[in-house]
C-alpha positions in Angstrom: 15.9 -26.7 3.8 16.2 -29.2 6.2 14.7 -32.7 6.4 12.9 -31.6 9.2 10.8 -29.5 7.3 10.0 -31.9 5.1 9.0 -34.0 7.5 6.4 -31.1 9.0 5.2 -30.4 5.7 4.4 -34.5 4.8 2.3 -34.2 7.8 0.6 -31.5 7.3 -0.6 -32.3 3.7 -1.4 -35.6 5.2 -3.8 -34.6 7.3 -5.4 -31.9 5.9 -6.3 -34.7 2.5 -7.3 -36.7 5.2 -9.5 -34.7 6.7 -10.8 -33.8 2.9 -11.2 -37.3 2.1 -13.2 -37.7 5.7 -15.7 -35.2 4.5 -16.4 -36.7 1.4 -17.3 -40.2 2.6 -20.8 -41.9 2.7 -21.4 -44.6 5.1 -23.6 -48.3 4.2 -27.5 -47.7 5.5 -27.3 -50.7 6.9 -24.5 -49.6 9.5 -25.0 -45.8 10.2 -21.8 -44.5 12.1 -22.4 -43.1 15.9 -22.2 -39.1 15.5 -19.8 -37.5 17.2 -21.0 -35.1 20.0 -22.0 -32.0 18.3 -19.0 -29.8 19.9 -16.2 -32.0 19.6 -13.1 -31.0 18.1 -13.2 -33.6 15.1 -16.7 -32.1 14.5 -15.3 -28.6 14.4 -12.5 -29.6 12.7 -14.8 -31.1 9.5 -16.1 -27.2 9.3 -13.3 -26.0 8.3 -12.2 -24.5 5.1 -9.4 -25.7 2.4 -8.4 -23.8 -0.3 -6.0 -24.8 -3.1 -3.7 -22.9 -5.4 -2.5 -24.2 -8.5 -0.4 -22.0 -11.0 2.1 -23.5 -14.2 4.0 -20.7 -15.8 6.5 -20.4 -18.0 8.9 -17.6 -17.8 11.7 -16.6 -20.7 14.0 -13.5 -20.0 17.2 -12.2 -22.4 18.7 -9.4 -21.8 21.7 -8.2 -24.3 25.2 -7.9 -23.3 27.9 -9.2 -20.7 27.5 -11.2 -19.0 24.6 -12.9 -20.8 25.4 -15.6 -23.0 21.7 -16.5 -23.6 18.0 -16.0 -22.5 17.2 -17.5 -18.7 14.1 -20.1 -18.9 12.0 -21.1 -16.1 8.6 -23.7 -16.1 7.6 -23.9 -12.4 4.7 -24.9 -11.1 3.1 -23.6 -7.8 0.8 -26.1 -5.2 0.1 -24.5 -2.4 -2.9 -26.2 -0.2 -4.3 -24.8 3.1 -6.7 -25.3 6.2 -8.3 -22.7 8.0 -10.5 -23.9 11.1 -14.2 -23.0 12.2 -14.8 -20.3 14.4 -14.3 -21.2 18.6 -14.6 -18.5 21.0 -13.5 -16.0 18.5 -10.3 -18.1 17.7 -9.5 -19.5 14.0 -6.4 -20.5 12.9 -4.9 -21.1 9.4 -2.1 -22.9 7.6 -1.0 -23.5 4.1 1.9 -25.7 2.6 3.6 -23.8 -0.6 5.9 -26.7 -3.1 7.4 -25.1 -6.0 8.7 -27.6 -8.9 10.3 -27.0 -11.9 8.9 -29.0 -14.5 11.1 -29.1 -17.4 14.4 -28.1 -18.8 15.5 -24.4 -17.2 18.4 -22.6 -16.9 18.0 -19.7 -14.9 19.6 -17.6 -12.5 19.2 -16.9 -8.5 22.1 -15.2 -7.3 21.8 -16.1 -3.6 20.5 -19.3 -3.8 23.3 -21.8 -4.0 23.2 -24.7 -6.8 20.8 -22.1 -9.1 24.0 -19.1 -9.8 24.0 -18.5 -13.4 25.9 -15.6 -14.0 25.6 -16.1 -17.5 21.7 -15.9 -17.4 19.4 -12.7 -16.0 17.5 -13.7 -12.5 14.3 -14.8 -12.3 13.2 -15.5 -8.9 11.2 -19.1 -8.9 13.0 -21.6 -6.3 12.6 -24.6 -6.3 11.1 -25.2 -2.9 8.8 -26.6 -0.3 7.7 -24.4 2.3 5.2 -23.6 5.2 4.2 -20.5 3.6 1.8 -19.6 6.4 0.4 -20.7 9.8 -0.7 -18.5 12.2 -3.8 -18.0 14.9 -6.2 -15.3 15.1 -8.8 -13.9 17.9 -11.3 -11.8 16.7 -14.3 -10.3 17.9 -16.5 -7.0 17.7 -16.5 -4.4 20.7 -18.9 -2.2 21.2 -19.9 -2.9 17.8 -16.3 -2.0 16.6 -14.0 -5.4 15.0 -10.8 -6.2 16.6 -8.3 -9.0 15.8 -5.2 -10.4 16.8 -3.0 -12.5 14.4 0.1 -13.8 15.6 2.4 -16.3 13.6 3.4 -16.4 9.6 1.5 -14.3 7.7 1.2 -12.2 4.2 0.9 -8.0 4.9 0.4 -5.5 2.8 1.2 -2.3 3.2 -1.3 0.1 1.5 -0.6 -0.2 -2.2 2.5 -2.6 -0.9 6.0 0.0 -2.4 7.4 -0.4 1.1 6.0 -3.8 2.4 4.0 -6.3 0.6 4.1 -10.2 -0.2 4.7 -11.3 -3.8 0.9 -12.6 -5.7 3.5 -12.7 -9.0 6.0 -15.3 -8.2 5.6 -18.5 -7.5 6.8 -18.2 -4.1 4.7 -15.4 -2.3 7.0 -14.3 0.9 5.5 -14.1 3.9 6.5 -12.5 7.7 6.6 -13.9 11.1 4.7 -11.2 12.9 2.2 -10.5 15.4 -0.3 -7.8 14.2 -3.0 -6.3 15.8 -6.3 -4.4 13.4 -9.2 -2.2 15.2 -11.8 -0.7 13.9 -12.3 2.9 15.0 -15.1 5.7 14.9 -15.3 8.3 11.9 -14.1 5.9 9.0 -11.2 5.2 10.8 -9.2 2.1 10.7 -5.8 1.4 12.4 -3.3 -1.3 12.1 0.0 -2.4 14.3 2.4 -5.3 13.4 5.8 -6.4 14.8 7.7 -8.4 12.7 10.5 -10.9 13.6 11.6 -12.4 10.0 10.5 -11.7 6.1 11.1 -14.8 4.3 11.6 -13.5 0.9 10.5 -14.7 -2.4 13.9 -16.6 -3.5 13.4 -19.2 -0.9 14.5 -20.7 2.6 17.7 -22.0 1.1 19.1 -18.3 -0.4 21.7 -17.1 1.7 19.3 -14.5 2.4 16.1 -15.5 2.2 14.6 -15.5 5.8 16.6 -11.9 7.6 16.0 -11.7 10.8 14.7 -8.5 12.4 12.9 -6.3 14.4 10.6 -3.8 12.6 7.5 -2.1 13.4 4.3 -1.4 11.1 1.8 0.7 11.7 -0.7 1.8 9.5 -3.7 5.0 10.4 -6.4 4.8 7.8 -9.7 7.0 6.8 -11.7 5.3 4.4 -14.9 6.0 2.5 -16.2 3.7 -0.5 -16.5 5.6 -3.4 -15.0 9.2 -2.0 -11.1 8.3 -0.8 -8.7 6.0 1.5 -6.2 9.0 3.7 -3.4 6.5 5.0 -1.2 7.7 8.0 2.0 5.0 8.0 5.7 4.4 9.6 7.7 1.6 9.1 11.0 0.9 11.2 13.1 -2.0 9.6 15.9 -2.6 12.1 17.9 -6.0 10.4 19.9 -8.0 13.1 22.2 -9.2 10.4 25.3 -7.4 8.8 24.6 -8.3 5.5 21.3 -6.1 5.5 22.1 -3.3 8.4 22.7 -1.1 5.7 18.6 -1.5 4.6 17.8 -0.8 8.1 15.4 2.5 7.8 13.2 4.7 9.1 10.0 5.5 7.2 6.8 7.8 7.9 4.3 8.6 5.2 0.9 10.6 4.2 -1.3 9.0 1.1 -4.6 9.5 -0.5 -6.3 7.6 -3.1 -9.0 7.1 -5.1 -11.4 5.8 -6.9 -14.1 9.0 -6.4 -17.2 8.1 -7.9 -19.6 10.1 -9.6 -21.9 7.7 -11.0 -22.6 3.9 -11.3 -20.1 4.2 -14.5 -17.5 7.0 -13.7 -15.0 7.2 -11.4 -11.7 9.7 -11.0 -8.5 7.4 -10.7 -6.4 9.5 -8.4 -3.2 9.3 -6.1 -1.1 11.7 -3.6 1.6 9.9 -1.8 4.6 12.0 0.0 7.2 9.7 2.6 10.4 10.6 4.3 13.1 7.9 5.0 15.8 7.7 7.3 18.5 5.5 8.3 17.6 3.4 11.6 18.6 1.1 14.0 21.2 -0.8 12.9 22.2 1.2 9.6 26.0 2.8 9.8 25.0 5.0 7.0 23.2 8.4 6.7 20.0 8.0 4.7 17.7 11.0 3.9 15.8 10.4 0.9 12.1 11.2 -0.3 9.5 9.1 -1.9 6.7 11.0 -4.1 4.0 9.5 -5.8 1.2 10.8 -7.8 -1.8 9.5 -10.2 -4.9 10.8 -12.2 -7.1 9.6 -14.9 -10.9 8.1 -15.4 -12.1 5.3 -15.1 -15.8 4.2 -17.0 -16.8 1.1 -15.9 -14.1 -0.7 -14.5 -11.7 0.3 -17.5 -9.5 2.8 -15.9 -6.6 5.3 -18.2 -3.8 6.9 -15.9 -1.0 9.1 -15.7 1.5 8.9 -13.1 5.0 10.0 -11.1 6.9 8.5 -9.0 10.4 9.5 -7.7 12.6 7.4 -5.2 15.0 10.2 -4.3 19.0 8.9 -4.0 21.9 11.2 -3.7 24.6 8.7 -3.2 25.3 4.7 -3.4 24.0 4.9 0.5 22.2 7.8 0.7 19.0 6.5 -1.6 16.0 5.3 -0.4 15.4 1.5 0.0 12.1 -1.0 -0.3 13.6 -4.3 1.1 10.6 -5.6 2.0 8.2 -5.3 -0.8 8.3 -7.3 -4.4 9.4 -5.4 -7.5 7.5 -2.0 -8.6 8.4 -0.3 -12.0 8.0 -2.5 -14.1 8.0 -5.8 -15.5 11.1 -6.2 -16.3 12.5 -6.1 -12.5 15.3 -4.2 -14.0 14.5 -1.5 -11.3 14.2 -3.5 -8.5 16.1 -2.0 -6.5 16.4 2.0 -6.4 19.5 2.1 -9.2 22.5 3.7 -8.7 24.3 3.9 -12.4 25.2 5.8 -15.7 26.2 8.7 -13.2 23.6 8.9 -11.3 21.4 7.9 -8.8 17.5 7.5 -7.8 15.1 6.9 -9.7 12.2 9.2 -11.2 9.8 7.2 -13.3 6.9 8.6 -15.4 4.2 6.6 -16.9 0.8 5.7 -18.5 -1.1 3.4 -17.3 -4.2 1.5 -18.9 -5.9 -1.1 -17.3 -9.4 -3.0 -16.8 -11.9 -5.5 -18.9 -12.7 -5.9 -22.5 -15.9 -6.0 -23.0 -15.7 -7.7 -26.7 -13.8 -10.2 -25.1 -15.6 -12.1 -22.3 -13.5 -12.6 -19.3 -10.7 -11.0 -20.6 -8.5 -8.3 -18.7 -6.0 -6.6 -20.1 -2.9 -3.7 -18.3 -1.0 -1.9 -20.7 1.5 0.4 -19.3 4.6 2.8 -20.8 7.2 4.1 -18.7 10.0 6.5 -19.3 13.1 6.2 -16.7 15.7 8.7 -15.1 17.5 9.0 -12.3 16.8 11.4 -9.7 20.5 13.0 -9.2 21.6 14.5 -12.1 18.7 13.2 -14.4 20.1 10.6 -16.5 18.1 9.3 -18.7 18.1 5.6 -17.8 15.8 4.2 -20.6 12.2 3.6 -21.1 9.9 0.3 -20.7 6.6 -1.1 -22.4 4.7 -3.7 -20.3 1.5 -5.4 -21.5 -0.8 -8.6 -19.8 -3.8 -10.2 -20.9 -5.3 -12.6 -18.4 -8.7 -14.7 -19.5 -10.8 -16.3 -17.4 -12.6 -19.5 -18.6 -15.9 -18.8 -17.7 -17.6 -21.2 -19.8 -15.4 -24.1 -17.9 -15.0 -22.6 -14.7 -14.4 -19.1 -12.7 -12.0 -20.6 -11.1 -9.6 -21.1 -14.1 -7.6 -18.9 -15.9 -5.0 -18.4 -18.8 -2.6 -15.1 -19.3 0.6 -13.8 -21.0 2.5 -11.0 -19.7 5.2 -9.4 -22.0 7.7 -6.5 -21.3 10.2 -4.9 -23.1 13.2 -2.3 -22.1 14.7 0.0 -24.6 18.3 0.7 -22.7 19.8 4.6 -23.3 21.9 5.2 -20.6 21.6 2.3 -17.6 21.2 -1.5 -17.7 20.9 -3.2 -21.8 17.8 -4.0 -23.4 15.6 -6.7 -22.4 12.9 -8.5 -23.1 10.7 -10.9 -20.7 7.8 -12.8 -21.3 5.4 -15.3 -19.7 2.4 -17.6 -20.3 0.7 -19.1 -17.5 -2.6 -20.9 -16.4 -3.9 -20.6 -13.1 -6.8 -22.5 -10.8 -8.0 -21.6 -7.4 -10.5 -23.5 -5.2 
């Protein structure tokens, strides 16, 4: 990163504690200050919002075999600090600074970042870093009784459950796009969204070799929703990279998905899932690329404790002809082992089946708690890659404050025919204002 950067971000800390510090002070009786005029900027200005993210965690992660000599650790800690402005003629606009800082001793490795490649140790992707994570302008305002906005600058997206696009809530840096996006409200439940995106800047950092692609891709997103009956979701996504390195990511993808909860009473819900998407290569991609995505899910829920079943399969024929989620953080697992869509053992794809349990314990105040078991194979020739347990507890101290919180997430991989065993862990505390 360069000093420049820095230099922005001093400044921008600067004056939003500044401006925090300016709300908070009283003023002798005996020399009341002269109000500003009641529609100046400083006086909009002291309207505004800041919110603050603070998150220690400390990550451990062996995995067996060449060419680990010995677990990876990581104790980061996450500031991130932002300013959103009041309301003016339908415009707000937002900014937040993101420093990462690792805390202790750590050995750990990020295979594209340069200064932090450890062969010896398995990845886990915390930088080290200081970043404008995001800082963009937005118009919004309601027509004809319908809400339409305009955001244009850096910005988090999701992607309906975020498998194909999605910022990272996990790791300490989030990832975020340049993009301008346009949302609308529409008649009958519907919703749609468009965004064009110049740039991802991915969760290992500025400084990776390729942590901020340039591109030119296009989102857009149809949705029917109804609380408590179903969410139908309408989507393509064209990832066109301008850079060699990734034109081989550069797809084509259109998909249909509906989802769930249905409720039947106050305490019962169905837990369900259809998902069916078609990938192609695009733009910039030398390579053929047909592949299919499929997803399903069903279980209950009763009250707010859900139980699962579920498929997913991310077809692949070849090393190229597989399909590809550059731009969202790691599904399938804990682990990350399956980042990508593996090509291994003799096959490739990757078809996952799993049981899912997830929500509150009640004899545990606060406490939430996701247990899930997946088995692994590939989706050519069905090896059988191996099979993962994942489990996190996360408790919030509600007799300090809601805002604060403490978990452990734990997840272990029993190898059979891809990848070695592993084992990750973490223990983290967490406070948002």
């Amino acid at each position: 990163m360069t000093s420049n950067w820095h230099g922005k971000l001093f400044v921008f800390f600067a004056c939003v504690a500044l401006l925090a510090a300016a709300r908070g002070i009283g003023f002798a009786q005996d020399a009341p200050p002269q109000k500003p005029p009641p529609h100046s900027l400083w006086s909009l200005a002291k309207e505004g919002k800041l919110s603050f993210n603070a998150r220690f965690r400390y990550e451990a992660f062996q995995r067996d075999g060449a060419p680990y000599t010995a677990p990876a650790y990581a104790p980061t800690l996450r500031l991130a600090l932002g300013y959103q402005t009041p309301e003016f003629h339908g415009f707000t606009a937002f900014a937040q600074g993101e420093a990462v800082i690792v805390t202790g001793l750590a050995d750990y490795n990020i295979p594209t970042l340069p200064g932090q490649v450890h062969p010896d140790r398995p990845v886990i992707n915390d930088p080290k870093s200081l970043e404008l994570s995001q800082g963009y302008v937005r118009w919004a305002r309601p027509i004809a009784g319908r809400n339409l906005s305009v955001t244009a600058g850096r910005q988090e997206i999701t992607l309906n459950d975020g498998r194909f696009l999605n910022y990272s809530a996990w790791r300490q840096v989030h990832g975020s796009f340049d993009a301008a996006r346009a949302d609308a409200e529409l008649p009958l439940h519907l919703s749609f969204t468009y965004a064009y995106i110049n740039r991802f800047y991915r969760q290992v950092g500025y400084e990776a070799t390729d942590g901020h692609p340039l591109m030119h891709t296009h989102l857009w997103n149809l949705v029917w929703n109804k609380p408590d009956r179903g969410r139908v979701s309408f989507y393509g996504l064209l990832v066109n990279y301008q850079a060699p390195a990734q034109f081989n990511m550069s797809t084509q993808t259109y998909g249909l998905r509906a989802s769930g909860p249905y409720a039947f009473n106050k305490d019962w819900k169905l837990i369900y899932t259809a998902e069916y998407a078609k990938q192609k290569n695009y733009g910039t991609n030398p390579a053929r690329v047909d592949a299919n995505y499929y997803l399903g899910e069903l279980g209950p829920e009763w009250r707010g404790f859900g139980v699962k079943a579920g498929y997913a399969l991310l077809a692949g024929r070849t090393l190229t002809d597989k399909l590809s989620t550059p731009l969202a953080p790691p599904f399938n697992g804990y682990t990350d082992l399956f980042f990508l869509n593996p090509s291994g053992a003799g096959g490739n794809g990757l078809e996952a089946r799993y049981v899912n349990a997830s929500g509150p314990i009640r004899k545990l105040d606060g406490t939430v708690a996701t247990v899930i078991f997946y088995d692994y194979h590939s989706d050519s020739l069905h090896v059988h890659y191996g099979r993962e347990f994942d489990a996190q507890f996360v408790y919030k101290m509600k007799r300090i404050s809601n805002r604060w919180e403490i978990g452990w997430r734990f997840a272990r991989y029993w190898s059979i025919d891809l990848f070695t065993p592993a084992v990750r862990t973490s223990v983290f505390t967490n406070f948002t204002l």
